[in-house]
RODO-2510 file (C-alpha; in nm, 4 decimals, decimal comma):
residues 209
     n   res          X          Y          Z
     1     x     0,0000     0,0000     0,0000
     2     x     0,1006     0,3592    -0,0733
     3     x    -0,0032     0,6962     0,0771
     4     x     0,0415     1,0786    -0,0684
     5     x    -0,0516     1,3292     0,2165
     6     x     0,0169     1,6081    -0,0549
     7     x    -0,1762     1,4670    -0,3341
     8     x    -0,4538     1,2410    -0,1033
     9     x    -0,4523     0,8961    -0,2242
    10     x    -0,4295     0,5926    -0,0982
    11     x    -0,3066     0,2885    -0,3293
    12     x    -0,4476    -0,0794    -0,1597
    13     x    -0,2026    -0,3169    -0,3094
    14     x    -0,3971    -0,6628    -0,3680
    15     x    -0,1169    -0,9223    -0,3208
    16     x    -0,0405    -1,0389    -0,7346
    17     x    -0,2131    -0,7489    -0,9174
    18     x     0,0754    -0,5571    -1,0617
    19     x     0,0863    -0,4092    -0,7314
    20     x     0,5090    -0,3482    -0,7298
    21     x     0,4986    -0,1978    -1,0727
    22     x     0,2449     0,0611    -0,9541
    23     x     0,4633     0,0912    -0,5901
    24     x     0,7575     0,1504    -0,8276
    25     x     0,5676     0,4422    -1,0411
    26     x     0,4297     0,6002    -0,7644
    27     x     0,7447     0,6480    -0,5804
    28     x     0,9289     0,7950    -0,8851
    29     x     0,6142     1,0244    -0,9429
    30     x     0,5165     1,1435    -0,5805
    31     x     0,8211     1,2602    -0,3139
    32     x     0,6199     1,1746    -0,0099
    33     x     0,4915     0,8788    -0,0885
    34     x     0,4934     0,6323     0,2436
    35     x     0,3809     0,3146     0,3739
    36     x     0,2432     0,2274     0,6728
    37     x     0,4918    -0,0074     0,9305
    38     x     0,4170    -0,4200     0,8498
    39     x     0,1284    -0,3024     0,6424
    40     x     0,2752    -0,3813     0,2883
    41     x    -0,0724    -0,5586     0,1420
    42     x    -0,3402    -0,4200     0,4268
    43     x    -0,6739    -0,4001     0,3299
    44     x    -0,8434    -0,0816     0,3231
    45     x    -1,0140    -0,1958     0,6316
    46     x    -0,6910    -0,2337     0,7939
    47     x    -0,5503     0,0977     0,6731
    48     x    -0,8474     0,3346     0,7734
    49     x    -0,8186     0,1418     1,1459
    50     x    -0,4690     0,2929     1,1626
    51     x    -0,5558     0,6234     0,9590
    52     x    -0,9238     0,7190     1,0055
    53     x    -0,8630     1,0726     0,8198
    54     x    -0,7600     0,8865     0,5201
    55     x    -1,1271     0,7780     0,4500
    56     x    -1,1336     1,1334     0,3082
    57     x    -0,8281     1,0338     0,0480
    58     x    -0,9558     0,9362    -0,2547
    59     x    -0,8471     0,5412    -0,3253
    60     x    -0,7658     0,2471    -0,5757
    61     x    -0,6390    -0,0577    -0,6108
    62     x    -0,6676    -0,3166    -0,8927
    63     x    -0,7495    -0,6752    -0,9268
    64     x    -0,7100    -0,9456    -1,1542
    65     x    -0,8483    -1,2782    -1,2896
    66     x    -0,8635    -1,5041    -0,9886
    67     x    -0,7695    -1,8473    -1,2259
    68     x    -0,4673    -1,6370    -1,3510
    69     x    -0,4145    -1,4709    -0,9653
    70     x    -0,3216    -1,8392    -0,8381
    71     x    -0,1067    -1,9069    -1,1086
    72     x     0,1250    -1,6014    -1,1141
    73     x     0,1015    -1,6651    -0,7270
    74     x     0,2266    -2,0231    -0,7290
    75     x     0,5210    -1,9398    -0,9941
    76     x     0,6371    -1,6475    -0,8165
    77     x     0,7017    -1,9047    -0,5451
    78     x     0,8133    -2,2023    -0,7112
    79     x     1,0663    -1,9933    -0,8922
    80     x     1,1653    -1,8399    -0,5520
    81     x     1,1717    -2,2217    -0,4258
    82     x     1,4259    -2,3332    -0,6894
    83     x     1,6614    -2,0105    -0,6604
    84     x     1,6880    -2,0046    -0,3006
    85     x     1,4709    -2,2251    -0,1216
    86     x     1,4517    -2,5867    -0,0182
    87     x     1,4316    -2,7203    -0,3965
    88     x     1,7410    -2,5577    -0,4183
    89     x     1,9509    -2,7516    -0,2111
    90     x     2,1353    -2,4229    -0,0795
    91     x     2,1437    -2,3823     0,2736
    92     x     1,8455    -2,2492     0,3979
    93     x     1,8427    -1,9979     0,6763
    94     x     1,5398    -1,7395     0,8296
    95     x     1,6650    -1,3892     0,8351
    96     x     1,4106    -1,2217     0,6891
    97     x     1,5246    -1,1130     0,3566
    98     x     1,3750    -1,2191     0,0088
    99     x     1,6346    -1,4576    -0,0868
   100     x     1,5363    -1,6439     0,2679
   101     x     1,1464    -1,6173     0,1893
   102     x     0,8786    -1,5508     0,3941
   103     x     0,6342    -1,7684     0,6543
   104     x     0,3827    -1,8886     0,3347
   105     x     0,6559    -1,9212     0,0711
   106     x     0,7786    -2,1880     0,3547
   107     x     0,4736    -2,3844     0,3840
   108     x     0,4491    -2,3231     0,0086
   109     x     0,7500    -2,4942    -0,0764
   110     x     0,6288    -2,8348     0,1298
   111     x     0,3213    -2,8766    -0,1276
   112     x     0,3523    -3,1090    -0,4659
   113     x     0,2929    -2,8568    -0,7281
   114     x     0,0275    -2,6346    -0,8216
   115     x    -0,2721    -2,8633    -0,7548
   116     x    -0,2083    -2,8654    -0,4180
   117     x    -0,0937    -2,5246    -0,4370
   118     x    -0,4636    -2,4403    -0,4947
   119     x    -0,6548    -2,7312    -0,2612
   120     x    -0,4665    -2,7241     0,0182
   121     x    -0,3018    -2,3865     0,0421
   122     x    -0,6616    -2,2142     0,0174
   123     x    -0,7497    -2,4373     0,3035
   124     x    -0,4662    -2,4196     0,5108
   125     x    -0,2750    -2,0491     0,4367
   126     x    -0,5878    -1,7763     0,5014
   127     x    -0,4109    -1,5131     0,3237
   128     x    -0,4585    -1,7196    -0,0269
   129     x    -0,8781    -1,8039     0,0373
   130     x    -0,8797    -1,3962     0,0995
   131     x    -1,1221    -1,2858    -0,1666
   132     x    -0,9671    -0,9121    -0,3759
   133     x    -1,2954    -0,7381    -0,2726
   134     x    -1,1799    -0,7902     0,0877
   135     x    -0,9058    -0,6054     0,0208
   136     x    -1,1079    -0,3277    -0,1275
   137     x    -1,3774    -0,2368     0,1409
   138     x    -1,3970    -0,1368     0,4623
   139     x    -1,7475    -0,2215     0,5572
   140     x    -1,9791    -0,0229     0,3484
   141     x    -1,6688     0,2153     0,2135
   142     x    -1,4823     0,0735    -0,0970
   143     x    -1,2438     0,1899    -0,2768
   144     x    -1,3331     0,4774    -0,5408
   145     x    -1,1328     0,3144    -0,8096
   146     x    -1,1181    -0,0542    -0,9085
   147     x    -0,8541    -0,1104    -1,2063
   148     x    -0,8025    -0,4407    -1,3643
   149     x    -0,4575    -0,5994    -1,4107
   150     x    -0,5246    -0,7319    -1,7567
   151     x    -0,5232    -0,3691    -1,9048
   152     x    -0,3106    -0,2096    -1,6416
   153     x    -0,1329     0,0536    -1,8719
   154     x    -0,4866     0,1690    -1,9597
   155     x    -0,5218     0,1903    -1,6000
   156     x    -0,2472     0,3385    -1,4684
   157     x    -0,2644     0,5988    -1,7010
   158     x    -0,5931     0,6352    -1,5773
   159     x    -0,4726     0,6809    -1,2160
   160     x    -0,2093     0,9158    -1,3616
   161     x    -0,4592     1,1938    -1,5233
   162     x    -0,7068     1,1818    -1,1971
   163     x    -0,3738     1,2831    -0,9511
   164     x    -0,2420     1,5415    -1,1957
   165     x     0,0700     1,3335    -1,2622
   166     x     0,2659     1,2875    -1,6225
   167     x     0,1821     1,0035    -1,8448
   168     x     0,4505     0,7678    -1,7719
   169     x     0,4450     0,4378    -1,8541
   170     x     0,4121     0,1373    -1,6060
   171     x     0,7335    -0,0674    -1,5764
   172     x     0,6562    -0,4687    -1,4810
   173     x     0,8261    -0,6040    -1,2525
   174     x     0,7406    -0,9357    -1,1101
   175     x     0,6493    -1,0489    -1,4405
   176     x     0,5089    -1,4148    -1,4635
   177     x     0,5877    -1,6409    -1,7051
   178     x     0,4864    -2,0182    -1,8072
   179     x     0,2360    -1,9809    -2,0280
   180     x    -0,2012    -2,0046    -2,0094
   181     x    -0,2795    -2,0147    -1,6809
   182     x    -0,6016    -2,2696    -1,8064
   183     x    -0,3334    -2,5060    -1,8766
   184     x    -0,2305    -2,5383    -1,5210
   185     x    -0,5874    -2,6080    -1,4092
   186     x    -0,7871    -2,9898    -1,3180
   187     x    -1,1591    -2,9767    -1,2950
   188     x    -1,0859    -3,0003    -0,9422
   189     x    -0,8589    -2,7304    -0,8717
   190     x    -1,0768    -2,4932    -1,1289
   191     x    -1,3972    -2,5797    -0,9122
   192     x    -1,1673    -2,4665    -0,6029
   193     x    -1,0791    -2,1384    -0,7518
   194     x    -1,4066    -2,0625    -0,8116
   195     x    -1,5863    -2,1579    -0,4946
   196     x    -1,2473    -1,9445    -0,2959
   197     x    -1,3388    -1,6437    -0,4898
   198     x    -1,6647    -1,6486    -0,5706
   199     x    -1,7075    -1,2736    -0,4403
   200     x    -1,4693    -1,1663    -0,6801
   201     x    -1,6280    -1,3188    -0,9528
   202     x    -1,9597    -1,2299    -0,8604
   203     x    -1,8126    -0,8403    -0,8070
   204     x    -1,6065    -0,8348    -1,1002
   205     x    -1,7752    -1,0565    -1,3614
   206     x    -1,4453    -1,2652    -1,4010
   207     x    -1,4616    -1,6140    -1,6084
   208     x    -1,2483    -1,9076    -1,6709
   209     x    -1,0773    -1,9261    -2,0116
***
């Protein structure tokens, strides 16, 4: 998440969404951009319980295809897993740094590929059943604007004209790879996705395919 006392916005980054790109952006753009302490993907909930005058900010996050979500999840991880953690037969220590991974990139790292990725980590790791919506609310207040992933120049740029800032374009970093995310799914791990997220695709009219 990202806050501009001098321009009043508050960015809610949704864990997976293109959220580091925009972080990047946003920091070259706007001096006083800051972050909250430990509060790197808080919910706007969260946020407004720390900051109750930033209700008056005006706010935006994005989200993105929950099928294609998981995916870019799990390979973010499993690449991390073969670089540095225990598929990588380097020694493994718990520091705190990226290279050392975090709690859920742990327990992550124990499952047998993406399948259980998505039926057991949804049930066991509450941070992956966590609907985007969630994210996005704070009981009846929600975020003024919702920008999807899948066209996120269009929507940065978007972002860009309502704060006054210069048309710059998005760089990606954290860029997945792999190919179709359908391609990774089972009938069984689809079905999963869909019953996890079902607010998000009732919210945002997101399909499989």
């Amino acid at each position: 998440m990202l806050i501009s006392d001098a321009h009043r916005f508050v960015f809610v980054h949704v864990p997976k969404t293109g959220g580091d790109s925009i972080d990047k952006l946003l920091r070259q753009q706007v001096p006083d951009a800051r972050k909250l302490d430990g509060t790197r993907h808080a919910g706007l909930d969260s946020i407004l319980d720390r900051e109750p005058a930033l209700a008056a900010y005006w706010s935006f996050g994005l989200v993105r295809n929950p099928w294609a979500r998981m995916v870019s999840w799990w390979s973010m991880i499993d690449k991390w897993n073969h670089a540095w953690g225990p598929a990588s037969g380097k020694p493994q220590v718990t520091r705190g740094g990226m290279k050392d991974g975090n709690q859920m990139w742990r327990k992550v790292a124990t499952y047998d590929g993406f399948e259980e990725f998505v039926l057991r980590g949804t049930a066991e790791i509450p941070r992956l059943a966590k609907p985007q919506v969630a994210y996005l609310t704070a009981g009846e207040r929600r975020v003024d604007f919702v920008g999807r992933t899948e066209r996120l120049a269009e929507e940065v740029a978007a972002v860009q004209r309502h704060l006054g800032l210069p048309d710059v374009p998005v760089p990606h970093h954290n860029k997945s790879g792999g190919g179709h995310y359908v391609d990774y799914y089972s009938p069984a791990s689809r079905r999963r996705v869909e019953e996890v997220y079902a607010a998000d695709l009732a919210e945002f009219g997101y399909t499989f395919g």
